[in-house]
Backbone as JSON Lines, residues from 0, in Angstrom:
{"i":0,"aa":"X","n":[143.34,139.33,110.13],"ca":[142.02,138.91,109.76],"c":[141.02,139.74,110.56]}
{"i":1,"aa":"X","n":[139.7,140.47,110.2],"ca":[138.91,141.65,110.68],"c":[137.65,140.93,110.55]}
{"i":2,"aa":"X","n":[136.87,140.64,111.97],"ca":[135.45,140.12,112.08],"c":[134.67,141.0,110.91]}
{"i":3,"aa":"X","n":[134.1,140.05,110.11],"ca":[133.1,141.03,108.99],"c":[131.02,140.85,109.94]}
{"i":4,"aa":"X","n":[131.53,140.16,110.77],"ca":[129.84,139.92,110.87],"c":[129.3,140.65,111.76]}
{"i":5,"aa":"X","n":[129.14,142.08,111.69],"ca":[129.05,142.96,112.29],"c":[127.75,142.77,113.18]}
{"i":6,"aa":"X","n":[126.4,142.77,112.07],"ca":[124.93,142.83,112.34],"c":[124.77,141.26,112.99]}
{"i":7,"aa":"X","n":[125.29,140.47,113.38],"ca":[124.86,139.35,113.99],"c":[124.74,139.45,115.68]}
{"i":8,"aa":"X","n":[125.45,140.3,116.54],"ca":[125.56,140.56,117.39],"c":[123.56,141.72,117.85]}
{"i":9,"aa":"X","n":[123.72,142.14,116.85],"ca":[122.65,143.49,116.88],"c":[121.16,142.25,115.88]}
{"i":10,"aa":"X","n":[121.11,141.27,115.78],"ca":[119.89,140.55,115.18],"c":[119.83,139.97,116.49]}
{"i":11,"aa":"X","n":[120.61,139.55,117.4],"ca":[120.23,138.46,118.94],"c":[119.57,139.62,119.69]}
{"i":12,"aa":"X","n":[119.44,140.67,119.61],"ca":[119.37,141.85,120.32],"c":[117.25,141.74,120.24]}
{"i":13,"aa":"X","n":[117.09,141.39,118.77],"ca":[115.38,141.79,119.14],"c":[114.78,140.9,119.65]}
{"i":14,"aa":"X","n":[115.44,139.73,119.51],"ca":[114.77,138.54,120.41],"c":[114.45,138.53,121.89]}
{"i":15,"aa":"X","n":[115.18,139.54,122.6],"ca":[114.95,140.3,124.03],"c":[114.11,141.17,124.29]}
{"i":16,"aa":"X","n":[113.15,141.94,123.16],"ca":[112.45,143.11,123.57],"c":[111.09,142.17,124.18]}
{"i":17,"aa":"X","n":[111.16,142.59,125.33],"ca":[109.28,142.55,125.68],"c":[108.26,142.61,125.12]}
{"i":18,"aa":"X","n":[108.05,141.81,124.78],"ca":[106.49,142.03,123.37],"c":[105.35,142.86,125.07]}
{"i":19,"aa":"X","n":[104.37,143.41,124.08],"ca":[103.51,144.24,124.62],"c":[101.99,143.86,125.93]}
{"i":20,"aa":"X","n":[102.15,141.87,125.83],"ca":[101.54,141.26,127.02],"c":[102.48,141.79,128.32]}
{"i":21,"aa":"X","n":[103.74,141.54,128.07],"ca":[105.03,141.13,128.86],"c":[104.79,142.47,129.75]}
{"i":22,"aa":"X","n":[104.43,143.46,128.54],"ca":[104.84,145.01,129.5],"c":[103.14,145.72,130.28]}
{"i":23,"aa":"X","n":[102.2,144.81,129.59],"ca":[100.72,145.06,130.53],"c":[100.9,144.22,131.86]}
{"i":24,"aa":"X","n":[101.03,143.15,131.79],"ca":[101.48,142.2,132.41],"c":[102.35,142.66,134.15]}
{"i":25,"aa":"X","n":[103.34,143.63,133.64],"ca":[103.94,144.37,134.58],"c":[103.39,145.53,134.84]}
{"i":26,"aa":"X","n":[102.72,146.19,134.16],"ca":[101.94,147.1,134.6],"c":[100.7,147.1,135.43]}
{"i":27,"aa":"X","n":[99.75,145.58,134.81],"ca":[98.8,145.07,136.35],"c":[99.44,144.89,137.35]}
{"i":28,"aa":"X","n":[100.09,144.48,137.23],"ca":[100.97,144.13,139.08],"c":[101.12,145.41,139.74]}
{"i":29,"aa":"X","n":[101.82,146.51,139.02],"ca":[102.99,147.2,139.73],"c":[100.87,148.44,140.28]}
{"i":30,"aa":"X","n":[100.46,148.22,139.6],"ca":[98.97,148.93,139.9],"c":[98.25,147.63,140.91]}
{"i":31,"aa":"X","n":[98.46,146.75,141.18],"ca":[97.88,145.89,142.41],"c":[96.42,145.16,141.44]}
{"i":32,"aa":"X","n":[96.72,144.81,140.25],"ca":[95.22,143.82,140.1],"c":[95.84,142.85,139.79]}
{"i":33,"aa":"X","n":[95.15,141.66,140.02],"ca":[95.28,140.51,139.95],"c":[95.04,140.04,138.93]}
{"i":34,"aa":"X","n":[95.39,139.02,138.15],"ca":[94.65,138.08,136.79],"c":[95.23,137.34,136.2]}
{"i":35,"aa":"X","n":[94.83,135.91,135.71],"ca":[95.5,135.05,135.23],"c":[96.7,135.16,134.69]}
{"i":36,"aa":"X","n":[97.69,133.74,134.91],"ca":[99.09,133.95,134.11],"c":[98.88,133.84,132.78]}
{"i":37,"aa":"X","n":[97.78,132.87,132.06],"ca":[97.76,132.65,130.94],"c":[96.62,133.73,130.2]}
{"i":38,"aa":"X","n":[96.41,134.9,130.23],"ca":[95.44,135.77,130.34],"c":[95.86,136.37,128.71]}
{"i":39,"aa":"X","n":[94.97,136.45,127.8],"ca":[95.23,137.15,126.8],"c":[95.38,138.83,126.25]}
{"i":40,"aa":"X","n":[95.87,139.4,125.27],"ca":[96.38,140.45,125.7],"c":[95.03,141.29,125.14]}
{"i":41,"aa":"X","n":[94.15,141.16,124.43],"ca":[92.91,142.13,124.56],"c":[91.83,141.56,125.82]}
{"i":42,"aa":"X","n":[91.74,140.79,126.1],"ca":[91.3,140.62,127.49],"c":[92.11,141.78,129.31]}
{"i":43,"aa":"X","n":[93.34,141.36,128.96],"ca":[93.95,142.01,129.86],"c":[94.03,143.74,129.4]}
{"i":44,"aa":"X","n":[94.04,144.18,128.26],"ca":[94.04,145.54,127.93],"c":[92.93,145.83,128.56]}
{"i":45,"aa":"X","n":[91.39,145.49,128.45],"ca":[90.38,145.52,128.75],"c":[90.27,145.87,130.23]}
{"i":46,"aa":"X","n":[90.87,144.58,130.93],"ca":[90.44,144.96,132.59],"c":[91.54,145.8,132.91]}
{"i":47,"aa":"X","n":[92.67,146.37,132.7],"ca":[93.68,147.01,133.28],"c":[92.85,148.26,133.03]}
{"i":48,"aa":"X","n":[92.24,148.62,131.69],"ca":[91.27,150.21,131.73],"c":[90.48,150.15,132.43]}
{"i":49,"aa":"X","n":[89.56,149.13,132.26],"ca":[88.46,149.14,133.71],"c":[88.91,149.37,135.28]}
{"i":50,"aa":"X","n":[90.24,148.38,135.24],"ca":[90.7,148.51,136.75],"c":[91.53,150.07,137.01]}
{"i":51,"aa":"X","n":[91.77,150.44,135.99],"ca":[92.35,151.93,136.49],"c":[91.02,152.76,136.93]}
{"i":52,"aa":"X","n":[89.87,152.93,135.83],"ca":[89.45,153.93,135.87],"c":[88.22,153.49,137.44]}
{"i":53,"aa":"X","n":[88.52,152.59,138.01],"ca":[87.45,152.24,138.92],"c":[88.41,153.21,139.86]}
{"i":54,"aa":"X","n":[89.84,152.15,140.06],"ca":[90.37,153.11,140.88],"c":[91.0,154.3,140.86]}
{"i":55,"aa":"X","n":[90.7,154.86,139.73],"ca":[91.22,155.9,139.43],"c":[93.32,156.29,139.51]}
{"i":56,"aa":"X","n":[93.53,154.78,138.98],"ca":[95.1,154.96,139.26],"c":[95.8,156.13,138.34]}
{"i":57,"aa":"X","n":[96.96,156.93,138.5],"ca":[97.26,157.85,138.09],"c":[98.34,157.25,136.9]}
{"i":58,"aa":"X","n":[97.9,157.14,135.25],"ca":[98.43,156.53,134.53],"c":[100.29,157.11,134.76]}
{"i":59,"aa":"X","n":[100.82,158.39,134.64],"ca":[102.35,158.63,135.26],"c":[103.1,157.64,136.16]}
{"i":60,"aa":"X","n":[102.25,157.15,136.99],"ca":[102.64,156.32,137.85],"c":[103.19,155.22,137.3]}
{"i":61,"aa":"X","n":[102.35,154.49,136.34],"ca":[102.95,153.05,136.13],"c":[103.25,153.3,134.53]}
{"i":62,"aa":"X","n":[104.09,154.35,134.34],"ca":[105.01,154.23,132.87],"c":[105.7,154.07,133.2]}
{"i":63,"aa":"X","n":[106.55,153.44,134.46],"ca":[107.84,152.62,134.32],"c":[108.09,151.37,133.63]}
{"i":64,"aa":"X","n":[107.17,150.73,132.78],"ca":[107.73,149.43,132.11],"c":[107.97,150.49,130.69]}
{"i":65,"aa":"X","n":[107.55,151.62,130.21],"ca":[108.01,152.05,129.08],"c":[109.65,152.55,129.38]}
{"i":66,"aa":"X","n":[109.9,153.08,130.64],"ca":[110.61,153.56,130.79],"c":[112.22,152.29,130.8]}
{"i":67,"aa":"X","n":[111.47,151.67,131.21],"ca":[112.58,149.79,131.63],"c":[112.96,149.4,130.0]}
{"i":68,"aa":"X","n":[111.88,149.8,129.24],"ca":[112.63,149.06,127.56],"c":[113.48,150.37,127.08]}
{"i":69,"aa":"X","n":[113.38,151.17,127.39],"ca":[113.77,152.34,126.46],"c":[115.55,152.22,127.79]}
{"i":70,"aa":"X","n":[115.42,152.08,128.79],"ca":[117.2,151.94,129.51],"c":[117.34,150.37,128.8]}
{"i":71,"aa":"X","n":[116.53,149.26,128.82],"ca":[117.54,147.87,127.96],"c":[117.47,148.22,127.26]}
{"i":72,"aa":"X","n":[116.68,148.85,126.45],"ca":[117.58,149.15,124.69],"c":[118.86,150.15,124.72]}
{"i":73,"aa":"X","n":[118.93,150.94,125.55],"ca":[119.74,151.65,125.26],"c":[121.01,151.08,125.92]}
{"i":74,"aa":"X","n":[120.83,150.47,127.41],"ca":[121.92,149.39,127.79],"c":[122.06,148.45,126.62]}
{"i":75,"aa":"X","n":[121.32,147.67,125.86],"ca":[121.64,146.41,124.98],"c":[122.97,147.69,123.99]}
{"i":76,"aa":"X","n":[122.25,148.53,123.4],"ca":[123.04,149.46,122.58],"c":[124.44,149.73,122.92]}
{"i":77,"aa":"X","n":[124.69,149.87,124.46],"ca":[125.75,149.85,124.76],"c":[126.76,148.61,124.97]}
{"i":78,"aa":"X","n":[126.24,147.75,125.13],"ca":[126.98,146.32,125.67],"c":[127.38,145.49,124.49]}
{"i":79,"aa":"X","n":[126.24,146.08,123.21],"ca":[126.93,145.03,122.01],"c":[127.59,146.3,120.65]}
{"i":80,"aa":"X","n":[128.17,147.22,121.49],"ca":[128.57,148.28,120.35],"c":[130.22,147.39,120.24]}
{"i":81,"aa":"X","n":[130.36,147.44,118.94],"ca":[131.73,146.91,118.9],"c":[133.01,147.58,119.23]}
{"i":82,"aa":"X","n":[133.69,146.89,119.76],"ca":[135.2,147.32,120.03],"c":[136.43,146.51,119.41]}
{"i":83,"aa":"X","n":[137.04,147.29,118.58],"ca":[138.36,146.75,118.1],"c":[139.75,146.39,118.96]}
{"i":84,"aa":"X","n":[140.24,145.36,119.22],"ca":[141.05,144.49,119.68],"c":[142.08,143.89,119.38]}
{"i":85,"aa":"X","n":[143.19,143.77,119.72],"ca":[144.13,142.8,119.66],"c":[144.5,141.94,120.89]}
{"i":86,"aa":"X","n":[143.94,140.57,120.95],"ca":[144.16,139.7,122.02],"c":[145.17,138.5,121.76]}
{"i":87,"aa":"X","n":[145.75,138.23,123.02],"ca":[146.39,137.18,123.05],"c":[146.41,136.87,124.85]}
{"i":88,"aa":"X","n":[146.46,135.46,124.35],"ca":[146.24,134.76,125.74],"c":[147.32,134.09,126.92]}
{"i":89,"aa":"X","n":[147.38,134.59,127.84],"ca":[148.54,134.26,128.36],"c":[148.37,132.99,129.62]}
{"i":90,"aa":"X","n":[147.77,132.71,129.43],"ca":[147.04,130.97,129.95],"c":[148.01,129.87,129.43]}
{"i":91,"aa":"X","n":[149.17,129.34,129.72],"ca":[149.28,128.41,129.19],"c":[149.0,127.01,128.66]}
{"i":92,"aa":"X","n":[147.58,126.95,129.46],"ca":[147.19,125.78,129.43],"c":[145.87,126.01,127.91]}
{"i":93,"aa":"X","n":[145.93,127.27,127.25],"ca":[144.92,127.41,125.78],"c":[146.3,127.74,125.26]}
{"i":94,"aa":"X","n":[147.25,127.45,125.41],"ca":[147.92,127.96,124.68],"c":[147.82,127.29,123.01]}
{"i":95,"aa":"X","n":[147.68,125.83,123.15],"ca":[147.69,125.38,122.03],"c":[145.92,125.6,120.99]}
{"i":96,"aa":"X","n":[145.15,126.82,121.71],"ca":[143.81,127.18,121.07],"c":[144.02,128.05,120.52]}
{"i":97,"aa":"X","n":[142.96,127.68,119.06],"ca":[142.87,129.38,118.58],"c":[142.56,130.27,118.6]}
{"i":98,"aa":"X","n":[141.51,130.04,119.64],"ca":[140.61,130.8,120.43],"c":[139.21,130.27,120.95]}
{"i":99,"aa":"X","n":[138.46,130.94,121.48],"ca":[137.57,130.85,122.63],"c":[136.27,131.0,121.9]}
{"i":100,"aa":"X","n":[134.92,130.14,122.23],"ca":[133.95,130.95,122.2],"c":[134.11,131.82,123.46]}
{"i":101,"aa":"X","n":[132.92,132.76,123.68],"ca":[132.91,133.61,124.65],"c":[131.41,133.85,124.84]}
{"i":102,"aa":"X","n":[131.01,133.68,125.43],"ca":[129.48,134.03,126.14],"c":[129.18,134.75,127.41]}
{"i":103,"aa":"X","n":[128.8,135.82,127.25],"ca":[128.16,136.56,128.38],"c":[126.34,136.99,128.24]}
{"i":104,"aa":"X","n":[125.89,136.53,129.54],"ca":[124.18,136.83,129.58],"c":[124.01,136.9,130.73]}
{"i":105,"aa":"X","n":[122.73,137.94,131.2],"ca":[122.28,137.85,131.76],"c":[120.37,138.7,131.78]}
{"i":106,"aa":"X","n":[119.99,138.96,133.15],"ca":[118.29,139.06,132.29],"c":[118.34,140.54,131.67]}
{"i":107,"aa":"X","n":[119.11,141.2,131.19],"ca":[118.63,142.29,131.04],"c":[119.34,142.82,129.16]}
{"i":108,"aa":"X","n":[120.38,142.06,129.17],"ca":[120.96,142.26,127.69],"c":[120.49,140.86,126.82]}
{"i":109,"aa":"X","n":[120.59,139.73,127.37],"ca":[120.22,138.3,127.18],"c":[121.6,137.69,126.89]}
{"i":110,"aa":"X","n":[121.57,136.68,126.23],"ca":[122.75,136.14,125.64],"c":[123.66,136.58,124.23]}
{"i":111,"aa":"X","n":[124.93,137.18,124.8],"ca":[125.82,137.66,123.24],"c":[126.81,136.7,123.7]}
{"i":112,"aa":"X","n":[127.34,136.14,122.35],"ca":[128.23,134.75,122.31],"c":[128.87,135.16,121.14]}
{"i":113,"aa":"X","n":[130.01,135.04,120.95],"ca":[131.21,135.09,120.02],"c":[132.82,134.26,120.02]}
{"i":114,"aa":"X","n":[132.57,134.01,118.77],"ca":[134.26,133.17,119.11],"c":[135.26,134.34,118.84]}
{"i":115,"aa":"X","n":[136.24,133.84,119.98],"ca":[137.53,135.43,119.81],"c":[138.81,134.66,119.32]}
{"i":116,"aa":"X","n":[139.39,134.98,118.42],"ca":[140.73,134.05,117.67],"c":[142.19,134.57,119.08]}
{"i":117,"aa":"X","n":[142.84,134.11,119.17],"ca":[143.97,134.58,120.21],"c":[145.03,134.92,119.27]}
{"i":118,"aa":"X","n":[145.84,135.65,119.28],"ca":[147.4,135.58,119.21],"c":[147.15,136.01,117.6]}
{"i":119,"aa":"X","n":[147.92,135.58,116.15],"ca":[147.92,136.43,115.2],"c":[146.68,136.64,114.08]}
{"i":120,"aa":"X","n":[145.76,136.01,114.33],"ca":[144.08,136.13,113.93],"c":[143.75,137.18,114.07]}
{"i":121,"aa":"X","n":[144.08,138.29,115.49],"ca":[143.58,139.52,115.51],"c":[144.74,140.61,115.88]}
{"i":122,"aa":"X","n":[145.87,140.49,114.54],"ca":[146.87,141.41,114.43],"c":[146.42,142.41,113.98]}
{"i":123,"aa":"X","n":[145.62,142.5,113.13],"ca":[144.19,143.3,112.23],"c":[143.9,144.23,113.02]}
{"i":124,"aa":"X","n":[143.42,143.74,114.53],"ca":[142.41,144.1,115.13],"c":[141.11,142.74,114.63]}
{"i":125,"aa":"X","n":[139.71,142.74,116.08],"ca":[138.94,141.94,115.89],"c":[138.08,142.26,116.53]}
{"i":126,"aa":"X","n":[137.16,142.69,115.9],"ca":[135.74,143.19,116.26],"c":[135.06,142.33,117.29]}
{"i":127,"aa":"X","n":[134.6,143.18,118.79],"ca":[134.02,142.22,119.57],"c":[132.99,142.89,120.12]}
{"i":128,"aa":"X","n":[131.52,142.67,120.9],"ca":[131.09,143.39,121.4],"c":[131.63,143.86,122.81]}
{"i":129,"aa":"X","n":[131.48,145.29,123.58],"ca":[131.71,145.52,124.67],"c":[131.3,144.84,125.54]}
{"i":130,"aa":"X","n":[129.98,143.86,125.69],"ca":[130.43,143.07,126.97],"c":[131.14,141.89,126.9]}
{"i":131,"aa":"X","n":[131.53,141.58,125.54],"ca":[132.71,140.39,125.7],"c":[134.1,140.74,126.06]}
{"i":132,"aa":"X","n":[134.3,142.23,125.75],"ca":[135.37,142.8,125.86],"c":[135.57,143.2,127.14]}
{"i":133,"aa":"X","n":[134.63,143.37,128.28],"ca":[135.09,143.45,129.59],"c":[134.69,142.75,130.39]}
{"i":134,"aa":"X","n":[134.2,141.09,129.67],"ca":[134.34,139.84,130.6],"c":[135.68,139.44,130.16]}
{"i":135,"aa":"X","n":[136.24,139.51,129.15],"ca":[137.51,139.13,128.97],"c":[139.04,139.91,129.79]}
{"i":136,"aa":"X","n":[138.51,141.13,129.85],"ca":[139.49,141.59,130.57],"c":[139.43,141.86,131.91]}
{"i":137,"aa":"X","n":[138.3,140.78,132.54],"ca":[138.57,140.72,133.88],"c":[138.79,139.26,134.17]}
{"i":138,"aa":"X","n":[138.86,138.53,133.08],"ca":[139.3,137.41,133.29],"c":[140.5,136.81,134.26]}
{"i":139,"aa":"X","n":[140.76,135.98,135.1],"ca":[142.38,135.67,135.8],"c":[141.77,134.11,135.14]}
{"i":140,"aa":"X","n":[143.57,134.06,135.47],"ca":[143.49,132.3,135.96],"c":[144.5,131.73,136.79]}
{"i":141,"aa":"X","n":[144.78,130.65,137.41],"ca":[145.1,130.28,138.68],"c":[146.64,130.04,137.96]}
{"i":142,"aa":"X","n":[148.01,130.42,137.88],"ca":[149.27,130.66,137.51],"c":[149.82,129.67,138.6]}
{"i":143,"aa":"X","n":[150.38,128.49,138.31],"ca":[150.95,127.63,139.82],"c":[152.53,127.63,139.0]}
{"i":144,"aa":"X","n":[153.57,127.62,139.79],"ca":[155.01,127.26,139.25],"c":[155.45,126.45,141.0]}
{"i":145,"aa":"X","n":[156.23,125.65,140.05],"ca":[157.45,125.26,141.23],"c":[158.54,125.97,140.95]}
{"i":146,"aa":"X","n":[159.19,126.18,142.33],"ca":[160.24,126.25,142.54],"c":[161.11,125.62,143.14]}
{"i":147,"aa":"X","n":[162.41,125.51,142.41],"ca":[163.8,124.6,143.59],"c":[164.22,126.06,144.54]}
{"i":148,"aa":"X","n":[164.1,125.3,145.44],"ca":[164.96,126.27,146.55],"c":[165.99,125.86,146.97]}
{"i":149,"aa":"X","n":[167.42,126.63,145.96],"ca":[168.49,126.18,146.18],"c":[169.24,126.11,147.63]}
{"i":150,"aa":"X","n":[168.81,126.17,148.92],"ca":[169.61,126.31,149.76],"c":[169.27,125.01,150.58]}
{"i":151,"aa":"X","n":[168.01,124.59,150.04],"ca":[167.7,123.69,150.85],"c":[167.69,122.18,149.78]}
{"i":152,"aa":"X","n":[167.51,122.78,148.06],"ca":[167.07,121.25,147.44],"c":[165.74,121.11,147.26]}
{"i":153,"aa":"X","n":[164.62,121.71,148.36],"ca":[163.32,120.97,148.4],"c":[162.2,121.98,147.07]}
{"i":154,"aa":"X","n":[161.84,121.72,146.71],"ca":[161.12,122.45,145.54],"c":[159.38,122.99,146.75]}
{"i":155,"aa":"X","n":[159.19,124.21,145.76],"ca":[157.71,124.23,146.71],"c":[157.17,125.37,145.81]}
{"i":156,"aa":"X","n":[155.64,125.03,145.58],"ca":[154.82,125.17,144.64],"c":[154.44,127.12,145.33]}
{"i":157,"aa":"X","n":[154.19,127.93,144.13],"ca":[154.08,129.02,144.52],"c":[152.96,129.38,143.23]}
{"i":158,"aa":"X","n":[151.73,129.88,143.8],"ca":[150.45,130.41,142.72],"c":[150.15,131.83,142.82]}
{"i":159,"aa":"X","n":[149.32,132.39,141.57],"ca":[149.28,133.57,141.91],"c":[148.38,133.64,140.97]}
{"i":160,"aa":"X","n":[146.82,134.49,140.92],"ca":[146.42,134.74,140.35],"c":[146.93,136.16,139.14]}
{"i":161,"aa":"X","n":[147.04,135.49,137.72],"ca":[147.27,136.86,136.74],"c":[146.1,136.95,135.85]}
{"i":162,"aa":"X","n":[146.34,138.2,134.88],"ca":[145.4,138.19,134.04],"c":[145.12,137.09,132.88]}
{"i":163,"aa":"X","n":[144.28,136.94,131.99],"ca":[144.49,135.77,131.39],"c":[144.88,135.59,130.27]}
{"i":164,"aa":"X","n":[143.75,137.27,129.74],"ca":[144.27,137.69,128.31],"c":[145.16,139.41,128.73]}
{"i":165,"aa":"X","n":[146.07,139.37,127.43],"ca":[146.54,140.96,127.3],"c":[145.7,141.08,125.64]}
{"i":166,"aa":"X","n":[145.16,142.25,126.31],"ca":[144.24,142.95,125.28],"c":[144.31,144.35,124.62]}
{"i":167,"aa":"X","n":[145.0,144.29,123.9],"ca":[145.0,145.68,123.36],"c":[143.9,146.61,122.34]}
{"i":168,"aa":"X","n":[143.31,147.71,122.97],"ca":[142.32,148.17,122.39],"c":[142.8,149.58,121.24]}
{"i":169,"aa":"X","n":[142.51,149.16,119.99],"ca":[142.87,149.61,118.29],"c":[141.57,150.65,118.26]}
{"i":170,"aa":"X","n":[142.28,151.52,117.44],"ca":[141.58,152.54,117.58],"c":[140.23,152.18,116.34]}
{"i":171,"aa":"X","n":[138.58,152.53,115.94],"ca":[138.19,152.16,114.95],"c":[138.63,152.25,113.84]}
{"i":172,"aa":"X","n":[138.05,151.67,112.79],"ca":[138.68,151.56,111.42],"c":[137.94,153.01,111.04]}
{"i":173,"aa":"X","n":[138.41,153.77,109.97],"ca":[138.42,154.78,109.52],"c":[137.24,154.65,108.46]}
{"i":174,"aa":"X","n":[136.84,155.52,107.3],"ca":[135.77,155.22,106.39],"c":[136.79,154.59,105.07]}
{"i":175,"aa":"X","n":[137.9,155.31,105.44],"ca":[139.04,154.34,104.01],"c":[139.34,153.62,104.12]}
{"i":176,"aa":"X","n":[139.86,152.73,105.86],"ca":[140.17,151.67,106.01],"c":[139.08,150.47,105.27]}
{"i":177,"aa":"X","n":[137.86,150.9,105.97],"ca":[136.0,150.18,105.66],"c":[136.16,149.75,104.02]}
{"i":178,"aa":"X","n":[136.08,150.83,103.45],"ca":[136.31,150.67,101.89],"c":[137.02,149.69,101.54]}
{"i":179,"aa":"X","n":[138.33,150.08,101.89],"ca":[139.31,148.88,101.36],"c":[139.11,147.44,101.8]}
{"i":180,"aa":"X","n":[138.73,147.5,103.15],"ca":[138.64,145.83,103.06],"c":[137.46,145.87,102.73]}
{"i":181,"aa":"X","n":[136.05,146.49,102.15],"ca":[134.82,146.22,101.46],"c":[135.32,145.55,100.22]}
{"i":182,"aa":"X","n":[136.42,146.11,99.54],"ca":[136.83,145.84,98.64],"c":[137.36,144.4,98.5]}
{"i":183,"aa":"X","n":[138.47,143.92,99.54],"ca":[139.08,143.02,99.37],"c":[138.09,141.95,99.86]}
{"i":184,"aa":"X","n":[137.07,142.12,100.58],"ca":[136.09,141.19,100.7],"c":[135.28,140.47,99.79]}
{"i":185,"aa":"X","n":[135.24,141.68,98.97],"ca":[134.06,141.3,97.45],"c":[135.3,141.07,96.96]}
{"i":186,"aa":"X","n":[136.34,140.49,96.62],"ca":[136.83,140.5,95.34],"c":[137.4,138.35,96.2]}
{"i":187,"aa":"X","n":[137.46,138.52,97.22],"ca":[138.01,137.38,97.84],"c":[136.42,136.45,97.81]}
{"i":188,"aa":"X","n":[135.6,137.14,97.96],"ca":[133.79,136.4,97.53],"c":[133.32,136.03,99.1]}
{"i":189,"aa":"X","n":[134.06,137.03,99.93],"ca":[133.4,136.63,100.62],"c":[131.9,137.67,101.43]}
{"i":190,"aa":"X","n":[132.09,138.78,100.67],"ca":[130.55,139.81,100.85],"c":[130.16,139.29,98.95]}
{"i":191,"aa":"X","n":[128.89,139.33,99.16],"ca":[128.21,139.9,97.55],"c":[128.58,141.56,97.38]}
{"i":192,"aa":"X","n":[128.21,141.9,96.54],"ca":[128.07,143.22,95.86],"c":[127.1,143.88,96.35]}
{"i":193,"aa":"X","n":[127.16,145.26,97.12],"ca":[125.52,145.79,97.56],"c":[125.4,147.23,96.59]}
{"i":194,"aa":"X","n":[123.94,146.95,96.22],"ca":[123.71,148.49,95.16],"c":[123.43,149.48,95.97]}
């Protein structure tokens, strides 16, 4: 079975860009003027020109908030590019799951969340983004066994942290592979027809 919902990962993505208060906003500061939190954005356009040209701040200077969206976009670009997978979970205690949501966020990509199927769901391969794909594979979990220790009779508990999932990374699907399951998708109803 092959994740079809490609663009859902890349629609959570614009809800993170800095609208254009957000990035004046950081630009009064990082230039030293002061002004309300609740300050509107042709008001604040207004005094940030006035306050440069009084002090004559050197506009080069404070294009670092253009410079901050153009690395998160291009970090977001990287963190939700998909990677093809085959996982299975070696946790015995999910053993009886079919899999996981998975959520990773923090302030600079925001929140990407996906459910990952374990074990023969993604024999296929299963489309995930790259940062789910390397919170998952640094995943452990706490492995406890007893043991009898035959010389003595007395049993005694021995832990060890292992990995959690084994993940095997599939090479992308090809443009013929794409086709064919385009195909078997529309005919199973689960894409419409695109002109």
């Amino acid at each position: 079975m092959t994740d079809t919902n490609f663009p859902s990962a890349l629609d959570e993505v614009e809800a993170f860009t800095p609208d254009e208060l957000t990035l004046l906003k950081e630009r009064a500061k990082k230039v030293g003027m002061t002004f309300s939190p609740n300050i509107g954005l042709e008001v604040l356009k207004a005094k940030l020109e006035t306050f440069m040209a009084q002090n004559q701040v050197n506009t080069a200077q404070t294009s670092a908030p253009a410079d901050a969206v153009d690395w998160r976009k291009n970090l977001l670009a990287e963190q939700t590019k998909l990677v093809r997978i085959r996982i299975s979970c070696l946790n015995p205690a999910k053993s009886d799951l079919p899999g996981e949501i998975i959520t990773v966020a923090n302030d600079y990509i925001g929140t990407i969340r996906k459910f990952v199927p374990f074990g023969d769901g993604t024999n296929d391969g299963y489309h995930v983004p790259f940062a789910i794909y390397s919170d998952l594979a640094q995943r452990k979990f706490l492995n406890i066994r007893t043991i009898k220790d035959n010389r003595t009779g007395r049993s005694r508990i021995e832990t060890s942290w292992i990995r959690e999932f084994n993940i095997e990374v599939m090479p992308a699907l090809t443009r013929e592979e794409l086709d064919k399951l385009a195909t078997a998708q529309i005919a199973a109803g689960v894409l419409a027809e695109t002109e």
